[in-house]
One Martini backbone bead per residue (centre of mass of N, CA, C, O) as a GRO file, in nm:
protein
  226
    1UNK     BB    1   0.091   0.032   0.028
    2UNK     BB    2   0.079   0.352  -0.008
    3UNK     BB    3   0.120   0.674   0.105
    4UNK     BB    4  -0.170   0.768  -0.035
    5UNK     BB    5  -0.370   0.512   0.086
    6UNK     BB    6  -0.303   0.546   0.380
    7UNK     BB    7  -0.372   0.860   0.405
    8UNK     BB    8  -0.670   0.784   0.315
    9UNK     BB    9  -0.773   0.552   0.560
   10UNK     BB   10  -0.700   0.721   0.778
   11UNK     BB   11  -0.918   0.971   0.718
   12UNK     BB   12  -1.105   0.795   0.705
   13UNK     BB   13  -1.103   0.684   1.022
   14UNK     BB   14  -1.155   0.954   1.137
   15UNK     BB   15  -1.420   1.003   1.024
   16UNK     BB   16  -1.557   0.776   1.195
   17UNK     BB   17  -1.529   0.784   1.487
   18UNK     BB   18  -1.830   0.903   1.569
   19UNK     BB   19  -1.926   0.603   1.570
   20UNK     BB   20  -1.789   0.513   1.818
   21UNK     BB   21  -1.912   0.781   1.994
   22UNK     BB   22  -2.220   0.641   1.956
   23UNK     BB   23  -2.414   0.484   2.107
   24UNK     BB   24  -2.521   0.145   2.021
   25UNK     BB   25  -2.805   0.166   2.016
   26UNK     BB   26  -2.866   0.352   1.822
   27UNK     BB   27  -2.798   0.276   1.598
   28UNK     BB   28  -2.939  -0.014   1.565
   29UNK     BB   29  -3.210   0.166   1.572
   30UNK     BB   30  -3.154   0.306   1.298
   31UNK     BB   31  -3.101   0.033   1.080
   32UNK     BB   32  -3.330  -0.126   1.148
   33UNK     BB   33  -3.551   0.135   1.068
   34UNK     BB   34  -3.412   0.114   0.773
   35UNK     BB   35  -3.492  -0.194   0.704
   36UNK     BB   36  -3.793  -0.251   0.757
   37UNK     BB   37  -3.926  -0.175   0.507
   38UNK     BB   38  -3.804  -0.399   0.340
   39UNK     BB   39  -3.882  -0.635   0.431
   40UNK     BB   40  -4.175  -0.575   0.373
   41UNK     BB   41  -4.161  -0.567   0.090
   42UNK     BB   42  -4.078  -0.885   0.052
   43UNK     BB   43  -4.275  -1.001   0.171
   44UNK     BB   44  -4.500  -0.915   0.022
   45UNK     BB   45  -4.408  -1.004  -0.276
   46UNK     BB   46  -4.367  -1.266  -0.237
   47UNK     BB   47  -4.618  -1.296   0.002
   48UNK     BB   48  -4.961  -1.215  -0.079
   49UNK     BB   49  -5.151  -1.390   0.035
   50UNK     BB   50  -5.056  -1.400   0.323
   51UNK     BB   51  -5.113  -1.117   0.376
   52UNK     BB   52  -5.407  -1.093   0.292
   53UNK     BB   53  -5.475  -1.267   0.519
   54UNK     BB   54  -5.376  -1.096   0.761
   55UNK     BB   55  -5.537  -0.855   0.680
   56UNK     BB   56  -5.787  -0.966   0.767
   57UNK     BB   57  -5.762  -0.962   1.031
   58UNK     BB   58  -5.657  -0.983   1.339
   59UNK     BB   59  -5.500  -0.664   1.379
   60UNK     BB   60  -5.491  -0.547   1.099
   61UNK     BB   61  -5.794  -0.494   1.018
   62UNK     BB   62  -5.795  -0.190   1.157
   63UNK     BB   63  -5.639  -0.047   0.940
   64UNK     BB   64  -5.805  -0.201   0.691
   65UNK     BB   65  -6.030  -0.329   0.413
   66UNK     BB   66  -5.698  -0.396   0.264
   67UNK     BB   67  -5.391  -0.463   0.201
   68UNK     BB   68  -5.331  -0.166   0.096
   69UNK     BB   69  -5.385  -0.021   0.334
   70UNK     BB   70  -5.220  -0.162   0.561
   71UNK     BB   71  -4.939  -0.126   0.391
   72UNK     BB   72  -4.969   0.190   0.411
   73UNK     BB   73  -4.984   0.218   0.755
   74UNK     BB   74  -4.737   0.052   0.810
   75UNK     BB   75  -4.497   0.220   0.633
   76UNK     BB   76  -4.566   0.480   0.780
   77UNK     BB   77  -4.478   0.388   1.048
   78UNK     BB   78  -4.204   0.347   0.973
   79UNK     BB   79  -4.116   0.613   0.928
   80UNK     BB   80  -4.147   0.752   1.146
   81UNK     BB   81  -3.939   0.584   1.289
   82UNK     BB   82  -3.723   0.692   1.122
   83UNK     BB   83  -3.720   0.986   1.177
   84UNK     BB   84  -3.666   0.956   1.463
   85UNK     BB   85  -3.414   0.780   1.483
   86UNK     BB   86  -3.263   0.997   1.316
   87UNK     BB   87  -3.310   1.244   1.541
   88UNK     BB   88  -3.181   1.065   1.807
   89UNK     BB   89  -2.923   0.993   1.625
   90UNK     BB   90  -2.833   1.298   1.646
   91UNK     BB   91  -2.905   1.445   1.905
   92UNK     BB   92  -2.752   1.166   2.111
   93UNK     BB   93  -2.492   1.139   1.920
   94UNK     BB   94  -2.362   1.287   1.667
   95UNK     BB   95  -2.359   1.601   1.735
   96UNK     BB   96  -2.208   1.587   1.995
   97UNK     BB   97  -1.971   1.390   1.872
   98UNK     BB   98  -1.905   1.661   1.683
   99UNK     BB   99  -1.978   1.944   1.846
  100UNK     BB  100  -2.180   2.066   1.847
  101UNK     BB  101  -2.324   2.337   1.895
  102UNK     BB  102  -2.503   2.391   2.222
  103UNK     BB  103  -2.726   2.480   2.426
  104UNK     BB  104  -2.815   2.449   2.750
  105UNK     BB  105  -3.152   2.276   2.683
  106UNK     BB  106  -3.119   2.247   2.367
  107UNK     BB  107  -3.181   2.117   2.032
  108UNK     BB  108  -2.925   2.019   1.838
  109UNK     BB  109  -3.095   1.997   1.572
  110UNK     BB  110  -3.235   2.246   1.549
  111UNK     BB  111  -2.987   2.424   1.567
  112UNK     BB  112  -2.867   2.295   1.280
  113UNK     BB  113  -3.116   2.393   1.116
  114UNK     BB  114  -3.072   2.718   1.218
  115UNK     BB  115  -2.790   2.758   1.133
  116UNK     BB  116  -2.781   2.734   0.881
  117UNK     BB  117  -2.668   2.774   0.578
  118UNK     BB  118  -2.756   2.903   0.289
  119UNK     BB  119  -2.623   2.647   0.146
  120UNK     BB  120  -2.765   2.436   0.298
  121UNK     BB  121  -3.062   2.547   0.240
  122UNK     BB  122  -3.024   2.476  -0.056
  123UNK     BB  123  -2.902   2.176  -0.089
  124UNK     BB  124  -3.154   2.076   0.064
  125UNK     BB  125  -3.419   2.221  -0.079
  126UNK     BB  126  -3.258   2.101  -0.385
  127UNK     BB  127  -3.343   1.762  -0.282
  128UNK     BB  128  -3.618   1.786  -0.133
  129UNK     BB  129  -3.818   1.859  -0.368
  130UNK     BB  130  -3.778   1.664  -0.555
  131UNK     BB  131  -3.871   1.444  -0.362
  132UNK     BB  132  -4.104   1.522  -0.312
  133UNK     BB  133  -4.230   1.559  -0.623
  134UNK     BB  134  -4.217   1.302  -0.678
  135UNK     BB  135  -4.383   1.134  -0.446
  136UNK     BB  136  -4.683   1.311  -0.552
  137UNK     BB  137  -4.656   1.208  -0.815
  138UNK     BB  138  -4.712   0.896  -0.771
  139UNK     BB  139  -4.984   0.941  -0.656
  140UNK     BB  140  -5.120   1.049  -0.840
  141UNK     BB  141  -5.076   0.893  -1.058
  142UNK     BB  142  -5.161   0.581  -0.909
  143UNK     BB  143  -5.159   0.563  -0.621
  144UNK     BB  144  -5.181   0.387  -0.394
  145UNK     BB  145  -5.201   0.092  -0.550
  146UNK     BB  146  -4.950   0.131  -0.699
  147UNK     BB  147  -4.748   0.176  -0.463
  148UNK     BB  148  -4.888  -0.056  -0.236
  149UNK     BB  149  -4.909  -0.341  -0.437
  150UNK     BB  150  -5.167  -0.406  -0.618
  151UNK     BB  151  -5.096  -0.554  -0.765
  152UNK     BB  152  -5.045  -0.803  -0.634
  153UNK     BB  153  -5.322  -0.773  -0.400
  154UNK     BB  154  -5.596  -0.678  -0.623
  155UNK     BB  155  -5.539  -0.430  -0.751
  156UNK     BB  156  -5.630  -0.143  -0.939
  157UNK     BB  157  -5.376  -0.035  -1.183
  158UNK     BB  158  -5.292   0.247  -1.324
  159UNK     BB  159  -5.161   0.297  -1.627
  160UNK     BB  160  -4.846   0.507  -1.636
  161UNK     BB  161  -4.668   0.800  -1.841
  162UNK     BB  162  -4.655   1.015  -1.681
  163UNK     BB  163  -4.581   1.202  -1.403
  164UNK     BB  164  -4.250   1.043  -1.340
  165UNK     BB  165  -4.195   0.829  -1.528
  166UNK     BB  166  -4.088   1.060  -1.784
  167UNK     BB  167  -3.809   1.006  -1.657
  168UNK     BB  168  -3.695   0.727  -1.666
  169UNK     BB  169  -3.795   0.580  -1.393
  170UNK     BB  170  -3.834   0.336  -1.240
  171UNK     BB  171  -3.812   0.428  -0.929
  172UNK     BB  172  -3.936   0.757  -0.790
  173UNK     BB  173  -3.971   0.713  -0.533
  174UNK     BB  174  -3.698   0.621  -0.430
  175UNK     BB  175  -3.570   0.875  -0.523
  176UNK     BB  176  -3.745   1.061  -0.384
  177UNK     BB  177  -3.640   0.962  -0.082
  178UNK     BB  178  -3.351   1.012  -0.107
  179UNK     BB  179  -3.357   1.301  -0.160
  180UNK     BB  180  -3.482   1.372   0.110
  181UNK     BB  181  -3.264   1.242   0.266
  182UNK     BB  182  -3.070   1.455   0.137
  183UNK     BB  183  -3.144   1.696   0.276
  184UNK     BB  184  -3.186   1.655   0.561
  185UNK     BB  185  -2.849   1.584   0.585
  186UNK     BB  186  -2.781   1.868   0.545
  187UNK     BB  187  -2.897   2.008   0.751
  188UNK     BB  188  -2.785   1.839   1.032
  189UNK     BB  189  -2.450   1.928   0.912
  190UNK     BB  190  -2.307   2.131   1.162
  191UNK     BB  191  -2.022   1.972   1.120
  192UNK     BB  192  -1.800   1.831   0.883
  193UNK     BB  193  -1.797   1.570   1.091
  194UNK     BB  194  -2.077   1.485   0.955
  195UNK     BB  195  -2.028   1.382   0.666
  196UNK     BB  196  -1.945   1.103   0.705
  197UNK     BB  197  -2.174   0.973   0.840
  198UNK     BB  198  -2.410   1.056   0.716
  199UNK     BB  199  -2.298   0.934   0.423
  200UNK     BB  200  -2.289   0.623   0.511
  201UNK     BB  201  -2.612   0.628   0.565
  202UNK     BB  202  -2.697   0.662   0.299
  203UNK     BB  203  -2.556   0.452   0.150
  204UNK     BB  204  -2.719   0.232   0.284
  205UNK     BB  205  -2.967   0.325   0.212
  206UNK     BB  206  -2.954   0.288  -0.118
  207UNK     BB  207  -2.890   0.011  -0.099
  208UNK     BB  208  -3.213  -0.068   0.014
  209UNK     BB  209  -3.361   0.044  -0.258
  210UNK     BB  210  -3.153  -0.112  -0.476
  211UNK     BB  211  -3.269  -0.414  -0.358
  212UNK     BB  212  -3.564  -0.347  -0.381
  213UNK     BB  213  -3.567  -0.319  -0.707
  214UNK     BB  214  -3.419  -0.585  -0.751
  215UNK     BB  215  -3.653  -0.737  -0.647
  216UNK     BB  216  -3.895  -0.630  -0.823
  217UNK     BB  217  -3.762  -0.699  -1.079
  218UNK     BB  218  -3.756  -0.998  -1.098
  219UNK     BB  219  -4.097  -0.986  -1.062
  220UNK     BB  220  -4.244  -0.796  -1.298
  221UNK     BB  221  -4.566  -0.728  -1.376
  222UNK     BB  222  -4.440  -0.486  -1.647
  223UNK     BB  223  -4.216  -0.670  -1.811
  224UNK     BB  224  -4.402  -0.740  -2.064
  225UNK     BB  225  -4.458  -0.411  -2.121
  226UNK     BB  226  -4.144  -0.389  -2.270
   0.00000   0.00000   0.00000
């Protein structure tokens, strides 16, 4: 290895150390949040009916009154806990542990966002709103049964090519996610030293929508009309 490999190894080793310093409770509870959309995904992909027979009954036929209501709902509460966790990920581990500066009984998170430099809430707010509008263009587009694999499930999904199919994008929701998590991160990062673990914790959720993408096109039922 060279010295400037060596010395690239070193610099990527300090960046991560803020890792280190985060409790691990956080963590875990953080990666968990993250994978568990995915993993309901799967599940459901895999074995529709399987599900659709469990929403039928109690606890989950309170969520709703067909099997996309029910995984509408799953996966909504699941988001939420991905924020909260995001956020308690942030305000009791990652912000104190990079020294972000912060009044003793104000919250690291709020003050990270409200002391944002311009260029951070450019950066922030000019991935976060594409993001946020391709997510509103695919529930146009689509509808609930479209987004919540009504094609799986029983239910009619219009066939949709304008907004924002029309981008070219297989997955556009999935893309409109990323982009809005990478808003939400920028805006965060409160202090250099949060760059790269907020950085490594993206690429991670990346990699969560493109395992989930790939494996939804293994057996597309949309793929017989490409």
């Amino acid at each position: 290895m060279g010295a400037g490999s060596s010395q690239l190894l070193r610099e990527a080793m300090l960046g991560l150390q803020p890792f280190r310093d985060v409790p691990l409770g956080l963590s875990a509870g953080l990666f968990a949040a993250m994978a568990s959309p995915h993993c309901l995904y799967a599940y459901i992909w895999d074995h529709p009916a399987d599900f659709q027979r469990r929403s039928a009954k109690r606890p989950l036929n309170l969520l709703g009154s067909n099997a996309v209501e029910v995984m509408e709902k799953l996966v909504l509460g699941l988001k939420a806990v991905q924020l909260g966790s995001v956020l308690a990920w942030c305000e009791w581990g990652l912000l104190p542990a990079c020294g972000a500066a912060v009044a003793a009984g104000n919250s690291a998170v709020i003050h990270a966002i409200t002391s944002a430099s311009p260029a951070r809430w450019l950066l922030g707010l000019g991935l976060l709103l594409p993001g946020q509008a391709l997510n509103i263009g695919i529930y146009r587009a689509i509808g609930s049964d479209g987004v919540y694999y009504g094609c799986k499930l029983g239910r009619p999904v219009p066939w949709a090519s304008g907004f924002p199919f029309n981008l070219g994008l297989r997955h556009p929701q999935y893309v409109g996610a990323m982009l809005s998590w990478s808003g939400v991160f920028a805006l965060l990062a409160a202090t250099p030293s949060t760059a790269m673990p907020l950085g490594v914790v993206l690429l991670g959720w990346v990699g969560l929508y493109r395992a989930s993408a790939i494996h939804e096109a293994s057996s597309d039922v949309d793929l017989q009309k490409d």
